[in-house]
N, C-alpha and C positions, 0 to 999 in steps of 0.2 A: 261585280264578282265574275271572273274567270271561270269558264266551262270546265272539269279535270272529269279525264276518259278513264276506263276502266275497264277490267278483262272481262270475259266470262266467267260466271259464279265469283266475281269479286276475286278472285286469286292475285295477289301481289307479289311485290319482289320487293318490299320494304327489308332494307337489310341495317342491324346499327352497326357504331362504330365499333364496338368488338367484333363483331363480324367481320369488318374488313382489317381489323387486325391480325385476325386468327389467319386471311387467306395470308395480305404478307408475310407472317411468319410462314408457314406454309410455303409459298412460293421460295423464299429464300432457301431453305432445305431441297428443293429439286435441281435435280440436274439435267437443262436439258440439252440434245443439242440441236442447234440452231442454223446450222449450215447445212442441212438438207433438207432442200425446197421442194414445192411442189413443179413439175417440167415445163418449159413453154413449147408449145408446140412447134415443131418442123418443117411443116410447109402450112404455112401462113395464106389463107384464100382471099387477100386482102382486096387484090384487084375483082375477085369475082363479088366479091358486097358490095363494094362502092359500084358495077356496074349491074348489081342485080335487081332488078324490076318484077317481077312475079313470081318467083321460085319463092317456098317458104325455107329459112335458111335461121339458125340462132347461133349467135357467138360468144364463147364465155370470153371476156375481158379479165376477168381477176375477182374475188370476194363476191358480191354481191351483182356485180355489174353482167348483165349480160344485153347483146345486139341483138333482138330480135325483128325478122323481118316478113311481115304476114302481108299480101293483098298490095305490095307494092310500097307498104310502110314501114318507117323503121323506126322502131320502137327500142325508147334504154331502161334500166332495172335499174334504181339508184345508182347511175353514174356517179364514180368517185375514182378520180384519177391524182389525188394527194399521194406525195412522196414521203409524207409521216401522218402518225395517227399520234395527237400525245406528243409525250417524248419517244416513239418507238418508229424508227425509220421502215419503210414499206419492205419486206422482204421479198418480192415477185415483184416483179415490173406489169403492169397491164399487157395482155394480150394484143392488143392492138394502139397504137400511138394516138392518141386525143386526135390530133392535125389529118389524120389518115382514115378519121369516120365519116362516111357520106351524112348527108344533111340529115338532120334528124327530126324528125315529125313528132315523134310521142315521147316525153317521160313521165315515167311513174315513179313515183315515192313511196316506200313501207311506213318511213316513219324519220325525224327528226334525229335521231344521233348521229354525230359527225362523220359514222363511219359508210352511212348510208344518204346523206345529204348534204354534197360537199359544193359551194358554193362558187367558190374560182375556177370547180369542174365545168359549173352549168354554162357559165361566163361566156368559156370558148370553146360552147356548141357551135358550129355549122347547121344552119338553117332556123327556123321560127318557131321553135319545139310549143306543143299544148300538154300544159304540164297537170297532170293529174293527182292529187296531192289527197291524204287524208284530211277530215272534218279538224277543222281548227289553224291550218297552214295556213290558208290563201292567204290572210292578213300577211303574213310572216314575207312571201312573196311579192304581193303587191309592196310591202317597203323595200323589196330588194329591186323593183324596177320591172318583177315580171306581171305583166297582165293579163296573158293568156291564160287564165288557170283556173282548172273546174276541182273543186273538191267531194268527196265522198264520203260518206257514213256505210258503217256497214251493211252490205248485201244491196249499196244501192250500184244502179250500172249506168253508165254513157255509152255513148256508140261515135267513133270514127272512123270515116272512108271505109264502112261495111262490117269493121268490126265491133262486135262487145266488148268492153273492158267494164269489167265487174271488181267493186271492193269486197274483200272478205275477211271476215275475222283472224287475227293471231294472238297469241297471247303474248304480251312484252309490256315496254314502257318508253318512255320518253323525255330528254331532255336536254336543252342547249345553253340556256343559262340559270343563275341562280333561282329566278323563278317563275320559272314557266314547266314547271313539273307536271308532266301529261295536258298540258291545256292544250295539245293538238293527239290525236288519235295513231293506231297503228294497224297495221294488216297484211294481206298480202292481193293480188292482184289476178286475175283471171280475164283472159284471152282466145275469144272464140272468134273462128273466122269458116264458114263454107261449115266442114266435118271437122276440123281440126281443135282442140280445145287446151289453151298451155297455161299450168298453175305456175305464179313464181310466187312461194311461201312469204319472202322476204323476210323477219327475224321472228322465230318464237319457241317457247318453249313447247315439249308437247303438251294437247289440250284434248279436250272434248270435242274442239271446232270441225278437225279433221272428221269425221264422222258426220255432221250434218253437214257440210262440204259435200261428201262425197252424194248425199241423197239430193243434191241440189246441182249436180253438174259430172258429167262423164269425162275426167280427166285422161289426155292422152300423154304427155308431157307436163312433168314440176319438174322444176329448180328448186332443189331442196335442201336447209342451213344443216350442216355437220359438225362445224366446228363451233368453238369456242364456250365451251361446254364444264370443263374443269377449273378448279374443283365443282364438282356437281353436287356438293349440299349447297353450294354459296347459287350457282349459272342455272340450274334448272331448272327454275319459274320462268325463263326467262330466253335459254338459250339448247336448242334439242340436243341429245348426243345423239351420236351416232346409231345406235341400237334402237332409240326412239323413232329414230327418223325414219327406221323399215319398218317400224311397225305401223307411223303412220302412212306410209306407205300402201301396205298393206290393205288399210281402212281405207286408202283413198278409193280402193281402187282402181292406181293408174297402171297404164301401159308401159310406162318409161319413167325410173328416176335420174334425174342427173345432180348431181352433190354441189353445191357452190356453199359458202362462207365459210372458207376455209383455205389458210397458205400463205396470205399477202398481209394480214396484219397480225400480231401479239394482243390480241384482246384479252384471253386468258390464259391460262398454265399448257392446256393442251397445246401441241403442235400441225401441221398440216398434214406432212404423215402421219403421225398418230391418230386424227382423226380418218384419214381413208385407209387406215391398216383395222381399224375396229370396223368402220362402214364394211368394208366386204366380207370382213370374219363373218358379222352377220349375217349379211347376205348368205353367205356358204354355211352355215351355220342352218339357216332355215333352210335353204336348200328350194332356193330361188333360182329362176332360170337367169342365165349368165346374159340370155339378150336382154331384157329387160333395164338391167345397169347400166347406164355408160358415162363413162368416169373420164371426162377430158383434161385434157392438157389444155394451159392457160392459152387463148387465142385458138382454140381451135374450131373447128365451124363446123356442122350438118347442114348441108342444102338437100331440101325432098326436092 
């Protein structure tokens, strides 16, 4: 008998088959449009990551994927450099070119759907990554040929070359074939190195989690999901909207939010601007200091 994971307070996202009828009917009635993308960045600090050694510096690549580089390591957020999702061709090109990333030491996994654990991505990594995966992968891995790979359960933590990397609760689900529905876990990941400490949510709807989160670790930096969110009776167990996302925000606690899951693929009805057209209303809306947001363009870096 297969181990199958589960949220807090049991909350699911069992949807039926009317359910996903009502959205495609739904979606068929909308109009959206579809040729105005999220920007790729301008000047590109590509040379300065592949030769950076101790500055802390993170770089959004597209969706989910971000370069983070703490203590001399470089760390990836579900690497996914797929040209399609589905039937639905990649609208944003990656921030930075697969062949063009310095060697990579760490990745971390949220969780198992395709659009966050993409396999011919991991393939042609540079260097001998230690893959940190939720409770239930490693099996999944050791048959794809990886060994290097430690798994986590919630709230437990590993430490590499000085840093923490802590698993944490999210609320979502999982899965990659007919039946393996949740037998591997989801979450999000937590990165503490010296003073410095960077949440990356990875996928979830809003929860309760955020709130003991916050009593358990002083966030200076999240990467936080925005999109893919509509319609929001069908995505919201599952997928934050924008307005949720300040408010867990908020609760975090953090210093700095920066918006990722959103632009580069059609997962649901929302769009990429749509999703950051609502994210700052909010923001202005609450009347949130304007430093605190920073809304990058795809590929673009912060080096402290």
């Amino acid at each position: 008998m297969r181990t199958r994971y589960s949220n807090l307070n049991d909350v699911t996202n069992k949807k039926s088959l009317g359910d996903m009828r009502k959205w495609q009917k739904e979606r068929r009635s909308k109009v959206k449009d579809l040729s105005k993308n999220i920007a790729q960045c301008q000047t590109k600090r590509i040379q300065e990551i592949q030769e950076n050694r101790n500055r802390t510096s993170y770089t959004w690549i597209g969706h989910s994927t971000f370069l983070l580089q703490l203590n001399g390591v470089n760390i990836l957020t579900d690497p996914v450099w797929a040209k399609r999702m589905g039937f639905q061709k990649r609208l944003t090109q990656p921030g930075i070119p697969l062949e063009e990333l310095p060697e990579i030491d760490v990745v971390v996994i949220s969780h198992g759907h395709y659009d966050h654990l993409d396999f011919p991505t991991l393939k042609k990594l540079k260097g001998n990554p230690h893959y940190f995966v939720p409770i239930g992968m490693k099996s999944l891995f050791n048959k794809k040929g990886y060994q290097n790979v430690t798994e986590l359960s919630w709230w437990e933590k590993a430490d590499y070359e000085g840093i923490n990397i802590h698993f944490v609760p999210a609320q979502h689900w999982t899965r990659r074939t007919l039946n393996d529905m949740n037998t591997s876990h989801w979450g999000g990941w937590i990165f503490q190195h010296a003073a410095e400490t960077f949440y990356f949510v990875g996928d979830t709807g809003y929860f309760s989690g955020f709130k003991e989160i916050a009593e358990r670790f002083s966030i200076d930096v999240v990467f936080m999901p925005i999109g893919a969110y509509e319609p929001e009776w069908f995505m919201a167990d599952s997928h934050i909207s924008p307005e949720d996302s300040v408010k867990a925000f908020i609760e975090l606690k953090a210093k700095l939010f920066v918006p990722m899951h959103y632009g580069a693929y059609r997962l649901a009805d929302d769009t990429g601007p749509e999703a950051l057209d609502r994210l700052i209303r909010e923001w202005e809306k609450r009347e949130l200091p304007k430093e605190q947001l920073n809304v990058l363009t795809i590929g673009e870096t912060v080096i402290k």
